[in-house]
NULO-397801 format. One record per residue (C-alpha): x, y, z; residue in one letter; residue number from 1. Coordinates in nm, 2 decimals, padded with zeros to 4 digits. Example, Ala and Ser with C-alpha at 12.3 -4.5 7.8 and 13.67 -1.06 7.14 Angstrom:
<pts>
+--------+--------+--------+------+-----+
|      x |      y |      z | rest |  nr |
+--------+--------+--------+------+-----+
|  01.23 | -00.45 |  00.78 |    A |   1 |
|  01.37 | -00.11 |  00.71 |    S |   2 |
+--------+--------+--------+------+-----+
</pts>
This chain:
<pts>
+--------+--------+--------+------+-----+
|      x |      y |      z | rest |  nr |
+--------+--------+--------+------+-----+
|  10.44 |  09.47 |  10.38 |    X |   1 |
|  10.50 |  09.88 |  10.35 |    X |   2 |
|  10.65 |  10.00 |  10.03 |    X |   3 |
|  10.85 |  10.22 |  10.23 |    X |   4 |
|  10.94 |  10.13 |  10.58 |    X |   5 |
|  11.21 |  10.33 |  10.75 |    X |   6 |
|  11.38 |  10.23 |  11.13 |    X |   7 |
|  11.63 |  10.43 |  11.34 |    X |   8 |
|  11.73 |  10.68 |  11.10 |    X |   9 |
|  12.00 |  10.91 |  11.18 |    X |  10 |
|  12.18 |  11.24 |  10.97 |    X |  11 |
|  12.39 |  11.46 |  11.13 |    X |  12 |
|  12.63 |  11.74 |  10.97 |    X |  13 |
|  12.92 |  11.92 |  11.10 |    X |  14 |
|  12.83 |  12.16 |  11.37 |    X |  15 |
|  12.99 |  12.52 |  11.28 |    X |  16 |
|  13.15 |  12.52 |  11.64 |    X |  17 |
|  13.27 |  12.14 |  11.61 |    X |  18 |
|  13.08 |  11.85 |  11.68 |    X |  19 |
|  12.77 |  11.72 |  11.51 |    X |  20 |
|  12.45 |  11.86 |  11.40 |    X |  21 |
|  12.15 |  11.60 |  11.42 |    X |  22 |
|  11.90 |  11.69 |  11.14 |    X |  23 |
|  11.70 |  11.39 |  11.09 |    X |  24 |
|  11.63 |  11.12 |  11.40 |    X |  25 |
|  11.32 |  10.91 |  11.24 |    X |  26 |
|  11.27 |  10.58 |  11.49 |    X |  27 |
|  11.01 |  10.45 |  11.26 |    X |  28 |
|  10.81 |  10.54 |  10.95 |    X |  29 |
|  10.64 |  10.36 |  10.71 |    X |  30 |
|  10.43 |  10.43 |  10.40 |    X |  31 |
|  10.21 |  10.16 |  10.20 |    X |  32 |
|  10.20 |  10.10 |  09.82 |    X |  33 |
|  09.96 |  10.32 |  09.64 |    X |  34 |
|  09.90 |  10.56 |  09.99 |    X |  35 |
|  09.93 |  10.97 |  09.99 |    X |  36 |
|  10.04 |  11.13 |  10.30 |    X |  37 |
|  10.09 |  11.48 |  10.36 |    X |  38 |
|  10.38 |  11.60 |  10.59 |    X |  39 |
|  10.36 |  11.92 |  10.74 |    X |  40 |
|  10.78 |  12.05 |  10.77 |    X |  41 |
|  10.85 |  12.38 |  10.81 |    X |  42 |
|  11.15 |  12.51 |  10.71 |    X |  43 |
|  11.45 |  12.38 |  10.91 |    X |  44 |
|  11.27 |  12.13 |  11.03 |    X |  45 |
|  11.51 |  11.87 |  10.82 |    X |  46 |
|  11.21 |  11.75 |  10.60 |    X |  47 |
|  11.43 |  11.81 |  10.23 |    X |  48 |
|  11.68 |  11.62 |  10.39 |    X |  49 |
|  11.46 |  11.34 |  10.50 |    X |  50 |
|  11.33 |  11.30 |  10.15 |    X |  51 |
|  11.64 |  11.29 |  10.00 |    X |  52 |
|  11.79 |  10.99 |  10.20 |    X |  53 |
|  11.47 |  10.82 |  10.10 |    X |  54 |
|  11.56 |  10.90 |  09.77 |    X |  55 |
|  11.94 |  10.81 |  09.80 |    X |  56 |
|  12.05 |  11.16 |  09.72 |    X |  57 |
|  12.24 |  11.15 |  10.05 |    X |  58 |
|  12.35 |  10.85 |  10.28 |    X |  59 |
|  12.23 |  10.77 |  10.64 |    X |  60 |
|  12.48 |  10.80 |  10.92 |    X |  61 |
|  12.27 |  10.47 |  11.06 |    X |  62 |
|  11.93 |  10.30 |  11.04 |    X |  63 |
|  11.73 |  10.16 |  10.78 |    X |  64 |
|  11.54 |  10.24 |  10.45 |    X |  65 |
|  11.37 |  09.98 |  10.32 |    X |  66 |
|  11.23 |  10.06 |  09.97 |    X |  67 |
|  11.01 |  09.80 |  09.77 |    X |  68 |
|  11.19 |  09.47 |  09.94 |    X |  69 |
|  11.55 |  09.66 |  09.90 |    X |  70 |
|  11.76 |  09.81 |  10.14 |    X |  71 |
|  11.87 |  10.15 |  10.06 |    X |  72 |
|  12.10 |  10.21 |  10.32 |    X |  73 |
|  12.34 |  09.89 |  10.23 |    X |  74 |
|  12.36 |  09.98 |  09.85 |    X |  75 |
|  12.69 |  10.18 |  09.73 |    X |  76 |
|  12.64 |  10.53 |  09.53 |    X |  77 |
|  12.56 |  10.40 |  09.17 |    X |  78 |
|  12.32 |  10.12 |  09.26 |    X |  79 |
|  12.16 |  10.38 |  09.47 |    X |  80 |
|  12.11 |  10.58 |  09.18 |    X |  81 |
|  11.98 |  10.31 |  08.95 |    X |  82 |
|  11.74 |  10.21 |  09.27 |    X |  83 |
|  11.63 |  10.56 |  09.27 |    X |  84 |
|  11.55 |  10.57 |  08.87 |    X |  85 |
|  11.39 |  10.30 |  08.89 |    X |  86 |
|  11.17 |  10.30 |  09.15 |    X |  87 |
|  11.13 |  10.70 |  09.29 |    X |  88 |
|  11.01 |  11.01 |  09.15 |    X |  89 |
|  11.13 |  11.36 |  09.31 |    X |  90 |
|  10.95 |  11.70 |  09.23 |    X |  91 |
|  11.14 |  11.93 |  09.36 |    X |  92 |
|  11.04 |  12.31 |  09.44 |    X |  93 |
|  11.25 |  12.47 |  09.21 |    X |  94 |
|  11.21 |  12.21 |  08.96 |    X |  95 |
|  11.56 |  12.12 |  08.84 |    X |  96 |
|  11.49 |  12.18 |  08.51 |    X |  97 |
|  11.77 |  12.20 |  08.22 |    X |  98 |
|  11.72 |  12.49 |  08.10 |    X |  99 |
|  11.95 |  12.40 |  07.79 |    X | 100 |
|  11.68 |  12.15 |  07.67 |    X | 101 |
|  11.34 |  12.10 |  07.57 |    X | 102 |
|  11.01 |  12.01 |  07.73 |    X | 103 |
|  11.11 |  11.65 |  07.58 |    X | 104 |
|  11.40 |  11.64 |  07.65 |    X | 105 |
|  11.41 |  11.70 |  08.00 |    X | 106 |
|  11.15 |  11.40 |  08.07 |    X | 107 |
|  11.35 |  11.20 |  07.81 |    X | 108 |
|  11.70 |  11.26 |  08.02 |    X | 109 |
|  11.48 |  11.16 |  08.36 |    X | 110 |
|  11.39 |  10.80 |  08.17 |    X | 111 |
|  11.74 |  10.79 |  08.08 |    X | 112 |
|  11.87 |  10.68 |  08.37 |    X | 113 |
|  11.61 |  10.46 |  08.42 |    X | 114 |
|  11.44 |  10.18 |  08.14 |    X | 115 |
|  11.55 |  10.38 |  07.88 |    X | 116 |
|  11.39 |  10.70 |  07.71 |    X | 117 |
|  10.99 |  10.61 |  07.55 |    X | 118 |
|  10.96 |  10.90 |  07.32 |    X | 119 |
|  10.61 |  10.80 |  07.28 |    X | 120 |
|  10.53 |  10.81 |  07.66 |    X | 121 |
|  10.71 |  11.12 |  07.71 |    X | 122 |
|  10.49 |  11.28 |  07.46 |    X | 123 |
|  10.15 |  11.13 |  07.62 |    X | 124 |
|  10.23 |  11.25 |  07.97 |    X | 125 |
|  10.32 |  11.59 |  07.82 |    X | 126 |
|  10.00 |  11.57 |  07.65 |    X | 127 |
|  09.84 |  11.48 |  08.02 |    X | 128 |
|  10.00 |  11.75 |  08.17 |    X | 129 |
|  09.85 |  11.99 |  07.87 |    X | 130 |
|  10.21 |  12.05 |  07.72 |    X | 131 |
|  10.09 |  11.87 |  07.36 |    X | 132 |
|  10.20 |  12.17 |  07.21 |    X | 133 |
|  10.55 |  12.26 |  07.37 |    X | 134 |
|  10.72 |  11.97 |  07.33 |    X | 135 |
|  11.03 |  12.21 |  07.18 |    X | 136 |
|  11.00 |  12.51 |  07.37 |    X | 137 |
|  11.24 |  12.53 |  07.66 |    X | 138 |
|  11.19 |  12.59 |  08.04 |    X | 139 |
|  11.31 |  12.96 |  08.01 |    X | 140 |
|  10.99 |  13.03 |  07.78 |    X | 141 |
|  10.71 |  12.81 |  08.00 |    X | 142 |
|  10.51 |  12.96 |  08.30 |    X | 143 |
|  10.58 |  12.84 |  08.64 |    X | 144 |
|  10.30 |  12.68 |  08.66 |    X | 145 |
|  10.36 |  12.49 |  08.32 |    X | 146 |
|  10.77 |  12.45 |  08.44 |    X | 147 |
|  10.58 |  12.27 |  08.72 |    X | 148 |
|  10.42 |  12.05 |  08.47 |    X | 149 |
|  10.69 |  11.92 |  08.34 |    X | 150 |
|  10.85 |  11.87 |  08.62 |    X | 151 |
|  10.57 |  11.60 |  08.73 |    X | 152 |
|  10.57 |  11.46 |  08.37 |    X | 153 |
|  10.96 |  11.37 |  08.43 |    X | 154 |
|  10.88 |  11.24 |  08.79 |    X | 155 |
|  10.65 |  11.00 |  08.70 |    X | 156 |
|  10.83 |  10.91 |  08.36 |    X | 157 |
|  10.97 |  10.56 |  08.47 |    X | 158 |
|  10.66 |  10.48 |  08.61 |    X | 159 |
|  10.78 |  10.51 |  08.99 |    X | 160 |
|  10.64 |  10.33 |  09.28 |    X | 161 |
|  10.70 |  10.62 |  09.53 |    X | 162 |
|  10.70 |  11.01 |  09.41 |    X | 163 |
|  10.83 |  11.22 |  09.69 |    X | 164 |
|  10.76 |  11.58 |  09.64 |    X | 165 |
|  10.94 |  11.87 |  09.82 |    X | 166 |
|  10.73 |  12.19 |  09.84 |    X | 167 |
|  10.60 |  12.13 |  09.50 |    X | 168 |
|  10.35 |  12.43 |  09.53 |    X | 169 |
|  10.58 |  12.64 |  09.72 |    X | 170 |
|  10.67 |  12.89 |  09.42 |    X | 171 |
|  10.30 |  12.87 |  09.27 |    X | 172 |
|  10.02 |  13.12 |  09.26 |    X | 173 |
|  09.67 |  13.00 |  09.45 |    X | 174 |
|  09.53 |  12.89 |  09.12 |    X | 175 |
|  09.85 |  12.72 |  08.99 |    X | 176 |
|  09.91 |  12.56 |  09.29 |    X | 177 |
|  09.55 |  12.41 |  09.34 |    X | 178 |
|  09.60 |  12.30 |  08.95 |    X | 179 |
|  09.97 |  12.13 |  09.01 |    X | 180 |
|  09.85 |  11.95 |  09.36 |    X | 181 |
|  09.53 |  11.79 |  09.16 |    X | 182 |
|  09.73 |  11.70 |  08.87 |    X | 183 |
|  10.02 |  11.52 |  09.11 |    X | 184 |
|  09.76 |  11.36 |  09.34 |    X | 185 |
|  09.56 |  11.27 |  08.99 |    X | 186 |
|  09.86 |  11.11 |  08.81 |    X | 187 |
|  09.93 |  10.90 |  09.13 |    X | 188 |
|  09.68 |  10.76 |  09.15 |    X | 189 |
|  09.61 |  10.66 |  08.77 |    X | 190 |
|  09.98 |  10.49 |  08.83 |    X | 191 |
|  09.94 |  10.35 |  09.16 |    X | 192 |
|  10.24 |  10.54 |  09.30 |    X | 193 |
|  10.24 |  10.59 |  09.67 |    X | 194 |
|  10.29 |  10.95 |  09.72 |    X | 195 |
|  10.50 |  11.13 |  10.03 |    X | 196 |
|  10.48 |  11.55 |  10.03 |    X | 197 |
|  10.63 |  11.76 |  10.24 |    X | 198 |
|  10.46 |  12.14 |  10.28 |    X | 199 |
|  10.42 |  12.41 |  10.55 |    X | 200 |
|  10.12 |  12.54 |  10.33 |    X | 201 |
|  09.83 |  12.49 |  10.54 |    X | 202 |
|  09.56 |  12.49 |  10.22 |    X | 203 |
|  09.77 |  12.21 |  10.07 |    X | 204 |
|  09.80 |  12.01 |  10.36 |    X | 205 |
|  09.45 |  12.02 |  10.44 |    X | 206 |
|  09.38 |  11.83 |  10.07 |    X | 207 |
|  09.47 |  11.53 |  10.18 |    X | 208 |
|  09.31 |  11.27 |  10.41 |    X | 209 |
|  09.64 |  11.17 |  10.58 |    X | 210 |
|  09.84 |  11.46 |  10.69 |    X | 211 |
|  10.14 |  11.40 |  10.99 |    X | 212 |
|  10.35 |  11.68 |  11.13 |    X | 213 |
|  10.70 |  11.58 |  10.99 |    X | 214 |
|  10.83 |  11.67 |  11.39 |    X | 215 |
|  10.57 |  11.35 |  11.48 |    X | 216 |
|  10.85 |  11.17 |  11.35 |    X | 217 |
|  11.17 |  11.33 |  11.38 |    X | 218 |
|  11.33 |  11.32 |  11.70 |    X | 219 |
|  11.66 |  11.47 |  11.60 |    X | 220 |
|  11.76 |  11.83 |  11.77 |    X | 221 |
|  11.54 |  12.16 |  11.71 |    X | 222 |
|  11.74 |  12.41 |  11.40 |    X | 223 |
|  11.77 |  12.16 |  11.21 |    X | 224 |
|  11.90 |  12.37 |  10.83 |    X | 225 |
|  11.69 |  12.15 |  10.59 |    X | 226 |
+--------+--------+--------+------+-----+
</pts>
């Protein structure tokens, strides 16, 4: 059985001239426990939106997400949420880090919501991520490539079974981004966490065995916003 399998999956928006927008029409997808694929989604093509109904951020207008034996689509917000601590990881492009906190602190808050915050495994994925020493320094006074760091260490801080990751190389230098896509694949792999990124990059896509044009799947309307 897929870790991920997703059927007749619909998201529309309101339509500036009335009406509905279709931005994500997925008939089927699935994704197996432990597998990286590489999705090639320009932008508007509705790919951030795609990965964030996988990981609950938004609700499905119909269809099915079905996320290590659990339906995502029939859970309300909070046990979303907890499902989503739990069991995903999201790296996100601009990183979502809070910038009113430490290095530790921001991967302590992400296992917060989750088993509860390991101060000790905080400190040895920090320490994997070569951020031993900046464990008090906050985002404001990191590189983006070391921002990008920490942004892994907090995905992968619950131990997810799934790490989705939007763009992660998208505000990274050649070097930094060659580093940060190593380091994800790396980590994932250690873990055993399947691993779904989206990227228009074409020197990122081409690092991965399994690469699918996100528009493969997606049958919904051309223009779609995210």
């Amino acid at each position: 059985m897929s870790l991920l399998q997703i059927t007749h999956l619909v998201k529309s928006y309101p339509a500036p001239g009335g009406g509905l927008h279709q931005v994500v029409n997925v008939p089927a997808f699935a994704l197996g426990a432990g597998e990286q694929l590489a999705m090639r989604g320009e932008s508007g093509s509705g790919k951030t939106t795609f990965l964030n109904l996988i990981a609950g951020i938004l609700a499905a207008d119909s269809g099915s997400i079905q996320l290590a034996g659990q339906e995502l689509t029939s859970l309300g917000e909070a046990r979303r949420d907890r499902l989503r601590a739990g069991t995903i990881g999201y790296i996100f492009q601009t990183f979502n880090l809070l910038q009113g906190h430490t290095v530790l602190e921001n991967v302590l808050l992400g296992m917060a919501f989750g088993p509860g915050a390991d101060r000790a495994r905080a400190a040895a994925l920090l320490q994997r991520m070569g951020l031993a020493d900046k464990h008090d320094h906050y985002p404001r006074q990191l590189s983006t490539g070391q921002q990008q760091r920490v942004a892994v260490a907090r995905a992968l801080a619950n131990q997810p079974k799934l790490v989705l990751a939007d763009e992660p190389t998208g505000n990274l230098d050649r070097r930094n981004a060659r580093e940060a896509l190593q380091l994800i694949r790396e980590t994932c792999r250690e873990s055993g966490a399947a691993l779904l990124l989206v990227s228009h990059d074409e020197r990122v896509l081409a690092q991965f065995e399994q690469m699918q044009d996100f528009t493969h799947f997606n049958r919904a309307v051309t223009g779609a916003t995210a």
